[in-house]
N, C-alpha and C positions, 0 to 999 in steps of 0.2 A: 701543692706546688713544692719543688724539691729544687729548695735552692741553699745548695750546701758551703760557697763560698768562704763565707766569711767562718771562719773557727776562731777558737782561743788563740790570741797570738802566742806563738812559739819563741823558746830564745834561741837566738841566734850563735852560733860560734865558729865558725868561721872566718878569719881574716880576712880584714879589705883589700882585695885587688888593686893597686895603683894604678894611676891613669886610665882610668875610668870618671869621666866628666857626670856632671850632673844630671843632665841633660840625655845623655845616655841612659844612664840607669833608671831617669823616671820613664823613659820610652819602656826600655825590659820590662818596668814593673806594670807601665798601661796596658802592652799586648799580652803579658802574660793575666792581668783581670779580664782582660777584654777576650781572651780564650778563656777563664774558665766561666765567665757571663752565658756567654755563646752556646758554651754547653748547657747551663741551667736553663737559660731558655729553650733548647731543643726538648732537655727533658721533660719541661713543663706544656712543651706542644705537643711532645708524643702521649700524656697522659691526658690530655685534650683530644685525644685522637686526628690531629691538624696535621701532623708528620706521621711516618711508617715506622722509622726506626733510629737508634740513639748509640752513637758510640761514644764515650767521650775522652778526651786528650788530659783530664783532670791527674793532675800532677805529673804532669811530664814539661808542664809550660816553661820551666827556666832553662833546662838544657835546648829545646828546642827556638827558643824565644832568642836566646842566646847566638845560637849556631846560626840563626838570618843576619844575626848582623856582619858575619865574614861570608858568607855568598854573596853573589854578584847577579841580582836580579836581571833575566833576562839573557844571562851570559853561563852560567856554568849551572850544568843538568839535574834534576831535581826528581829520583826517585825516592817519593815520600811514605813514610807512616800513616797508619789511620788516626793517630793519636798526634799527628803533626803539624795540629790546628793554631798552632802558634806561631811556627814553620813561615807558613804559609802565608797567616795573615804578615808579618813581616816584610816578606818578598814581596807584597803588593796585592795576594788580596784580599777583598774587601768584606767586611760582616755580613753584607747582602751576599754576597757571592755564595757564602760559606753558607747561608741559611736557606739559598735558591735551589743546592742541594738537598738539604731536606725534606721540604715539600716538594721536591722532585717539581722544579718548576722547567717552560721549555728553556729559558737563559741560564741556566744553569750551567758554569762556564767548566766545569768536569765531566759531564756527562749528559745534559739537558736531559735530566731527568730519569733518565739508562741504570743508572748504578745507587746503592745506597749512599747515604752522603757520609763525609770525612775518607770517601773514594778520593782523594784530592787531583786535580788536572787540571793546569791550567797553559795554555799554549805560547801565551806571551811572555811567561816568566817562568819558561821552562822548565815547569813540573808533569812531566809526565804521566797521564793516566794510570792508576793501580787498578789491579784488582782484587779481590777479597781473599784471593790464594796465599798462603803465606812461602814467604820464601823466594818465589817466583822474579820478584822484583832485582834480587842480588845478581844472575847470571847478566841478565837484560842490561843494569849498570854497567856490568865488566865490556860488554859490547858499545856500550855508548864512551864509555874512556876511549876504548880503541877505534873508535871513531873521531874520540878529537886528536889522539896521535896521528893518526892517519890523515888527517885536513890539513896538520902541521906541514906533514910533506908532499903532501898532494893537493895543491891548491886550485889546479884544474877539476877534480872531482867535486869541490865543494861548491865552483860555479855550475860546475852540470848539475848537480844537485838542487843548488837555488831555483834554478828553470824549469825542474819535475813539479808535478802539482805537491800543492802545501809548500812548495819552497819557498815561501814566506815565511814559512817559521824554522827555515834549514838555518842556523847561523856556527858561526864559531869565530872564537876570541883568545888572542895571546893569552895565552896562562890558565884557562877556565879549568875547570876540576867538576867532576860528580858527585853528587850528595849522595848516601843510600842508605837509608834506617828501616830499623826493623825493632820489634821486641825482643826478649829473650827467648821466648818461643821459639820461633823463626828460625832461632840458629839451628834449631835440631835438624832442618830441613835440608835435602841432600846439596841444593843450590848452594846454599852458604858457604860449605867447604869447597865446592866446585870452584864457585867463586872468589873466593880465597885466593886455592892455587892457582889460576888464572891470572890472578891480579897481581900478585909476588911474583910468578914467573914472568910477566912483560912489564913489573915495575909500573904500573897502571899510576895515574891522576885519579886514583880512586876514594872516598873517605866514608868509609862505613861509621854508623853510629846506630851502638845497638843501646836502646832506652829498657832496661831491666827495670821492670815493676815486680820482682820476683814472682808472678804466677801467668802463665798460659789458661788466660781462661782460670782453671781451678787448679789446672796442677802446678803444682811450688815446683821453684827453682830448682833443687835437691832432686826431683825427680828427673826433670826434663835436661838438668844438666849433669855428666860426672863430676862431682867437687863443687858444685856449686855456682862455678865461675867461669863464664864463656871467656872471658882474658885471659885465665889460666892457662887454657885449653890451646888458645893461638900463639902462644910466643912461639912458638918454633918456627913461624911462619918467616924467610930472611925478607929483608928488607920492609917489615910491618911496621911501621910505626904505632905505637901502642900504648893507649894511659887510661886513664879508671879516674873516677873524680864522684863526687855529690854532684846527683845533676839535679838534686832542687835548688842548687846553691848558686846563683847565677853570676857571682863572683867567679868559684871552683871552676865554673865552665867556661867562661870567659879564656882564662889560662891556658886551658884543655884546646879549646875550638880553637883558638887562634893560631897554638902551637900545631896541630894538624893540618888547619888549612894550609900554614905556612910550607910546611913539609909538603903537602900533596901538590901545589903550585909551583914550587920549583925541579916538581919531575922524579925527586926521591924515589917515589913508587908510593904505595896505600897505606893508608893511615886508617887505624878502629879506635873508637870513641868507646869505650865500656860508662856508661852511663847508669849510676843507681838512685831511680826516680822511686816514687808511691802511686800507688792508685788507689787514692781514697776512695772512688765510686763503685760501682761492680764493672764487670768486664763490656755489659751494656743493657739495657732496658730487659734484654733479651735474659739476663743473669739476675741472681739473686748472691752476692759475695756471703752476707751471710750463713748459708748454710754451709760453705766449707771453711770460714777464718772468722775464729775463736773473738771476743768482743775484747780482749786485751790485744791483739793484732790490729785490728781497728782502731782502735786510740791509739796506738803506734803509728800509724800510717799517718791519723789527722795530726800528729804532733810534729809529724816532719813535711807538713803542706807545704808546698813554696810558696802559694801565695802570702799564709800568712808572716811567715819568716821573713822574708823581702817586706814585708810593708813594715812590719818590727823595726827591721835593719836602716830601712830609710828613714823611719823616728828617731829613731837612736842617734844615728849619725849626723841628725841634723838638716837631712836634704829636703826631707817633708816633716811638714808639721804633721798632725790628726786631720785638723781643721783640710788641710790640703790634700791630703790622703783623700777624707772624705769628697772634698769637690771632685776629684780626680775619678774617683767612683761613681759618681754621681753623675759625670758626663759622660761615663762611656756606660752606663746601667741604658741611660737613654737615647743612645746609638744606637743599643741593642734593642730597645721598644719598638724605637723609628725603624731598624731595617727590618725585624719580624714581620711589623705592619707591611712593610713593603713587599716581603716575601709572601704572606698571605694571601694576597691580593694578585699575585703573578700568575701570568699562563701558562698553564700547563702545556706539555707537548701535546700535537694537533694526533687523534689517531693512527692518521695517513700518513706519519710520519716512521712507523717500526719498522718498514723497511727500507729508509734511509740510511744511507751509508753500511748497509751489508755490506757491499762491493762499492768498489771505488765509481764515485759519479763524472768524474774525469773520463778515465781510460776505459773504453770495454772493446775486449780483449773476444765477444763474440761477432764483431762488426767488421765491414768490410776493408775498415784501415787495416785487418791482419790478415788479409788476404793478399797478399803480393805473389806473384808469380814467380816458379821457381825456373832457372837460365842455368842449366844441368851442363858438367864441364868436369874432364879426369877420371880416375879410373875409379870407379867401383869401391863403396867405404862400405865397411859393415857398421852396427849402429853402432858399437862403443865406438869406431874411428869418429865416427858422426858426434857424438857427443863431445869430444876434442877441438875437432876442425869446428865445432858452432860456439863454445864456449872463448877458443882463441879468435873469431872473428866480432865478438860481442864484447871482448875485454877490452881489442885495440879501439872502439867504437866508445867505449864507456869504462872512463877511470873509476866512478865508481863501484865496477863490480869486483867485489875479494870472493874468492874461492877456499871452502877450508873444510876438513874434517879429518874422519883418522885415514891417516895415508896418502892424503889427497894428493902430498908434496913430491916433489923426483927425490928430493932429500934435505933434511930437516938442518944438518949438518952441511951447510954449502962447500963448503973445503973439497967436501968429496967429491963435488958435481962436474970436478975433475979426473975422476978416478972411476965412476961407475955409473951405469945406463941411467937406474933412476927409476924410480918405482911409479910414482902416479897414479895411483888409487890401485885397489886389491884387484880390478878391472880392468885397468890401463884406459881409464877414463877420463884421466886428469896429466894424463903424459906430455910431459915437455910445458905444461903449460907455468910451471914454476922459470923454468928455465928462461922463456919469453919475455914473462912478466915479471919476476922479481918474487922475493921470501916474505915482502908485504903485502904481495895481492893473490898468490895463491900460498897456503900454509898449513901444517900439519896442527891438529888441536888432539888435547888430552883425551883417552878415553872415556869418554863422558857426554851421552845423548843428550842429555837436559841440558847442560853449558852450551852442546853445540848449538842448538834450535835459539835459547835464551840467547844467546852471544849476537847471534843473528838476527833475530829482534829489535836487539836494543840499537845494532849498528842501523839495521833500515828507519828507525824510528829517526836517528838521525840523518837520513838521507842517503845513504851510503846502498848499493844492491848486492847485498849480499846473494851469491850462490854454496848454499851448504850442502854437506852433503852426510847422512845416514847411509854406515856401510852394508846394512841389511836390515832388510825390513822386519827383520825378526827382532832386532835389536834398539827399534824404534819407542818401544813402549817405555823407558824412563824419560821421556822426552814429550810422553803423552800430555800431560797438566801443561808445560808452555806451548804444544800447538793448539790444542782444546779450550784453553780458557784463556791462550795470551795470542798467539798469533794470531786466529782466525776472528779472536773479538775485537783486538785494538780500535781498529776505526769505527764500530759502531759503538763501543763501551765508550770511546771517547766525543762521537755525536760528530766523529769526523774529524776531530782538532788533531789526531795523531792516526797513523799508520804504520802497516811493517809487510810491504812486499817482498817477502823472502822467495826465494825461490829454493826450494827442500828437493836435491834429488835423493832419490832410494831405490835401492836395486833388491826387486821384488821377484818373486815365486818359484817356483822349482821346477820340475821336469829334466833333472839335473844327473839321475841318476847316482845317487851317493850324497843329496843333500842332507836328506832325512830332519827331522822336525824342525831343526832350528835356521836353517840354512834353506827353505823351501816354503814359507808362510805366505798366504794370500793374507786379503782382509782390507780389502781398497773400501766396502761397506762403511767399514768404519769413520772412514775419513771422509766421505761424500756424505755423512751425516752431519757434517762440521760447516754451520751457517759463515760465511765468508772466506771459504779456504778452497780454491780451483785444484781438482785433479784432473791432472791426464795420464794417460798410458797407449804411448804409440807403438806399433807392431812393425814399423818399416823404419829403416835409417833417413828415408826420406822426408817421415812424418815426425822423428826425430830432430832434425833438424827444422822443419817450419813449426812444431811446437815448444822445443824447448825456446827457440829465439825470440816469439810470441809470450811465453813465461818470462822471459829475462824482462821483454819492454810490458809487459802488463804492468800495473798499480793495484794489483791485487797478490795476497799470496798465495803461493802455489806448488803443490805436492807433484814432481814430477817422477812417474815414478818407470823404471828401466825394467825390465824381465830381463832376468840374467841370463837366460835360456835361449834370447833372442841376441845377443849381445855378437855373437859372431858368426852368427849363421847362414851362409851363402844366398840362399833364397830371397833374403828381404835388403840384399846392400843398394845403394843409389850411388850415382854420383855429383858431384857437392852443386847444390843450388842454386850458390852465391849468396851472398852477405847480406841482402834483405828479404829471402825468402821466407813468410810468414802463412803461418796456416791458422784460422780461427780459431779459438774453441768453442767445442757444442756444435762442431760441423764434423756428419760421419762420413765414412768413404765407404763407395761399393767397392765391395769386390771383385764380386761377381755378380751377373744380371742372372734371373731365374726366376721361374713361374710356377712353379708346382710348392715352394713352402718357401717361407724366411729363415735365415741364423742372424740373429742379432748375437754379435760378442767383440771381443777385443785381447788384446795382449797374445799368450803361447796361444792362445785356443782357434787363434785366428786359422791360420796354415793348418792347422787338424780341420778346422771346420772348410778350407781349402782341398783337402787332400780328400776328406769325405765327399765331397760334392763330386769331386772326378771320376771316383769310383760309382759314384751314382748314377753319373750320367751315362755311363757306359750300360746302363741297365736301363735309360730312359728318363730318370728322373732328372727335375731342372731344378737345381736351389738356387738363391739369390741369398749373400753373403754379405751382410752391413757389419762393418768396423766402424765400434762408436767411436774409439781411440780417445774421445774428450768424456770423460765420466760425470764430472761436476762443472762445466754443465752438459747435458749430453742433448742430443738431435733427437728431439721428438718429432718432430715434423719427417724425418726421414724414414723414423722407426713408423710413419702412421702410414706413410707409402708403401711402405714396404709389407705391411700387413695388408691393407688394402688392394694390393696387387695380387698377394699369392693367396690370403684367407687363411694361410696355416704359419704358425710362428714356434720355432724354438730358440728360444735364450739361453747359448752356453757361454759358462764360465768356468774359472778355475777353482773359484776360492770354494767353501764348503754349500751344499746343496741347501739344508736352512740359514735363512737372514744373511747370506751372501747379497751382492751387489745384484744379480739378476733378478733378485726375488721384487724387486721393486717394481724392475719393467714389464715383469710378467703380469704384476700388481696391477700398474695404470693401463696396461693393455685391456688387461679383462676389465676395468672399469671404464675406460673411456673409449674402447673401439670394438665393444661386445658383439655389436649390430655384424659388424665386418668379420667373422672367426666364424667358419668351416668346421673348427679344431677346439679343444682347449688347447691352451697356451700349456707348452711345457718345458720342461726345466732340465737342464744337462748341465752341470758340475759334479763337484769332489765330493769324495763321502763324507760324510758326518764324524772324521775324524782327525789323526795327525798323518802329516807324509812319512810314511817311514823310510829309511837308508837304503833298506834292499830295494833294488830296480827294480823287482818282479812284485814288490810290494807295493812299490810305488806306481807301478803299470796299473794295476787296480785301483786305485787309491783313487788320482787323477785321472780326469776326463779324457778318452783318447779317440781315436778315430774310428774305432767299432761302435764305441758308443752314442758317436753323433750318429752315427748309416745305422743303427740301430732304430734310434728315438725318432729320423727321418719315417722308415719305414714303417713304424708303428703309430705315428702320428697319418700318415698318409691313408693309412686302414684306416682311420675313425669314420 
């Protein structure tokens, strides 16, 4: 049993704090025993094999322990640490709670069971779900501050808010502030600086607090940082509010936290807590600290324990006797007995429940509520107009949706907005729509994909609907880790207690003629491999409109994604549907009816697999032409028709010929509709490489309309 608690009392030296009551300080001193009990007993359950795994918050407890008593349980937003077990318990909750994580029990009020424990989430007292990414958590704050700027002046968005599901837990309060801690690790991660300049350029109610145990796991400070010193590194940051302090020292910190919060509540802008904690223990069950720090580094570390230094201090001082010390021990040793027994004993999550909360159990977004008819009116919009005209009818409908990314704005600079047309995305996607709505609900953001996506997060977490947007889908991938591990897991990491309906559009794929690699990427695969995260891609302005509008009232998030190629192109304009025109998802549209084979596809390939079929028919041959236009989730039931009808099926797409998006349907075709195929299933996309710049390059490269009249008449031989 590894119960390392108690060491040699240390001496203290430190000056007493004033005005700090008795009463006060023996609370600091009970939650900060009562976190590191918490931990010995987990470690002595995981070496029991009764729990999976062990992280522990051991010397971090006074800065942490501390910093609960200026937040505002309930009221101001709580993106915590794994080692924030002190935090935590503070704000309200409880030893059980903290240990019903551990054994992954189903009450487990972070994750019921979902995530490892010291994941901390708690929905009452607005601590936010984490996940075990590091970094990730700093962009998602900056979005939740701007979230309570935003409520500030927009108090109609925060009642439409309250009325969306989980709006039980939408709140906001004069003054409230965001907490956001990390280790020193963390800071190396690209979010932190993101999040930085984010928070200093809008003067954010934001208050970082980075707990330096001097090692990431194994590697030392000296490495992971230049100079040593992540304070060093930020001053140039304006308006930062900045200070460094003993954060074993729960006096030091007192001083620290108070003068921060103070700063970050009356609007200053963000304040960073540079905190220099210990970790006596190793990094977790999982770690062995010994083999990389020397056994005089270790008696250095227990010598600056806070526990025992605080129990010193309060001998000394007179506030506790021994005798009392000890009782005081003694009754929370057996809090922690009492609530193990009780976590032990809990129930676990029921099997039938891991596919609870994928998707939202409120709103589904494939059902006939999103089917409304469309009352077509005006002249002819091609799809970018269409994306304009749906976005400004869904804005005047719903204050909380903000629109932001790079360029999104007419101009960032309002002064001008007298002086020139006005940009509106690199598409003209977003045109006029600043103008309409204001510089707070549409808005230009720095370049930086991971901020965008994280910013957007954090804002939907707090009720807000964000529409973001990535200028290219080429330029999606630093942004990958918060749609991948943050956006599409929130509500099930959280067992439901939190969500983040973002609506992400992206102007995807080529055929552009001079895009060439970077400017011409498919790889929609990727993202329909992503548990909780809706893709679509519609091919008409019409289906533009009924599904982005369907993405906006969804409760799910979702990857909407635009083909640039189709963006103004004569052939597919509509005209405007009206303001509740909604189209399902997972509901495909025929094209064309035809008897002699299938094309199942979507996006540019649509109109090729259109233009093919004309040509064929003039030779006799009949295709029938399904657009799944909803990828995740897509129309099985249309696709089984439609095989069933003709006997022969081709799946074309854009993206590349292996572990493309097609290769799936071709997959479950031949697996679940084998009886029914004439044919083998075959496959028409991109070659197995990049698009290149030259046209004539790229004419090969991508799927074109020889290729589909090709693969028809070859398939029709068999």
């Amino acid at each position: 049993m590894a119960l390392q608690t108690r060491v040699k009392l240390a001496k203290l030296d430190a000056p007493k704090v004033h005005g700090l009551d008795h009463d006060t300080l023996i609370r600091i001193y009970r939650t900060m025993y009562l976190s590191r009990r918490l931990d010995d007993r987990e470690i002595q359950l995981k070496r029991q094999n009764k729990i999976y795994f062990q992280i522990s918050s051991a010397g971090h407890e006074a800065i942490s322990a501390v910093m609960g008593l200026f937040l505002r349980p309930g009221t101001d937003w709580i993106y915590s640490y794994y080692r924030d077990r002190a935090l935590c318990l503070t704000l309200g909750m409880t030893p059980l709670e903290t240990l019903l994580a551990a054994v992954g029990a189903k009450d487990d009020p972070s994750s019921g069971g979902r995530q490892m424990p010291s994941h901390w989430g708690h929905p009452k007292w607005n601590i936010v779900n984490r996940s075990s990414c590091t970094g990730t958590q700093f962009v998602q704050a900056v979005g939740a501050a701007e979230a309570t700027l935003y409520y500030e002046a927009h108090p109609k968005a925060l009642g439409q808010a309250k009325k969306a599901p989980l709006g039980e837990y939408v709140n906001h309060e004069r003054g409230e502030i965001v907490y956001v801690s990390s280790g020193d690790g963390a800071t190396s991660e690209g979010e932190f600086w993101e999040s930085l300049n984010a928070a200093c350029a809008m003067k954010l109610p934001l208050l970082y607090v980075v707990e330096d145990n001097g090692y990431a796991i194994s590697v030392p400070i000296e490495v992971q940082t230049a100079g040593g010193s992540i304070s060093k590194l930020v001053r140039g940051f304006p308006g930062l509010h900045l200070s460094e302090c003993d954060g074993t020292n729960p006096l030091e910190c007192y001083s620290v936290c108070k003068e921060a919060v103070h700063y970050c509540r009356e609007r200053r802008g963000p304040a960073l807590i540079h905190a220099h904690v210990t970790r006596p223990y190793s990094h977790s069950l999982s770690d062995d600290e010994k083999l990389y720090k020397s056994p005089e580094e270790r008696e250095e570390e227990a010598r600056r324990d806070p526990i025992s230094k605080f129990s010193l201090f309060l001998v000394r001082e007179g506030i506790l006797d021994q005798k009392q010390i000890e009782a005081l021990e003694t009754e929370v040793d057996s809090e922690v007995r009492e609530a193990a027994d009780q976590a032990l004993v809990a129930e676990p999550p029921p099997i039938d429940s891991i596919l609870t909360n994928v998707y939202s159990p409120e709103v589904d977004p494939t059902s006939d509520m999103f089917g409304a008819e469309a009352h077509c009116h005006g002249a002819p919009k091609t799809m970018v107009e269409t994306v304009a005209a749906t976005l400004a009818d869904e804005m005047a409908r719903d204050e909380r949706i903000l629109v932001f990314g790079e360029d999104v704005a007419d101009a960032s600079r309002e002064e001008s907005l007298k002086e020139v047309k006005g940009k509106g995305g690199v598409f003209k996607a977003t045109s006029g729509l600043q103008r309409k709505y204001g510089a707070d609900r549409v808005f230009n953001t720095p370049l930086a994909e991971a901020s965008i996506v994280g910013r957007a997060i954090g804002m939907a977490t707090r009720g807000l609907k964000p529409v973001a947007e990535v200028q290219f889908f080429d330029y999606i991938w630093p942004a990958m880790m918060q749609i991948r591990d943050e956006l599409c897991v929130m509500r099930w990491r959280s067992n439901g207690s939190f969500k983040a309906p973002v609506v992400l559009r992206v102007a995807i794929g080529g055929y552009l003629t001079g895009g060439g690699v970077y400017h011409s990427q498919s790889g929609e695969s990727i993202f329909t491999h992503c548990p909780g995260l809706r893709v679509v891609m519609p091919s008409t302005a019409l289906d533009v409109a009924g599904l982005l509008r369907a993405a906006i009232r969804c409760d799910d998030p979702v990857m909407f994604l635009e083909h640039k190629h189709l963006y103004r192109q004569p052939y597919n304009r509509s005209e405007n549907p009206g303001p509740d025109f909604t189209i399902p998802f997972g509901k495909a549209r025929t094209v064309k009816e035809g008897s002699d084979l299938s094309i199942i596809t979507y996006g540019a390939v649509v109109h090729r697999a259109e233009v093919a079929a004309a040509q064929l028919l003039r030779e006799g041959i009949s295709v029938e032409i399904i657009d799944l236009r909803s990828l995740s989730p897509y129309d099985w039931e249309a696709i089984a028709a439609t095989v069933g009808k003709t006997h022969r099926v081709i799946v074309a797409y854009e993206d590349m010929l292996s572990w493309g998006y097609g290769a799936e349907i071709a997959a479950r075709i031949a697996d679940e509709l084998f009886d029914e195929l004439d044919a083998p299933v075959k496959r028409v996309a991109a070659m197995d490489t990049f698009c290149a710049y030259q046209p004539k390059l790229e004419d090969v490269i991508l799927p074109q309309v020889g290729h589909i009249t090709a693969a028809v008449k070859q398939l029709l031989e068999y």
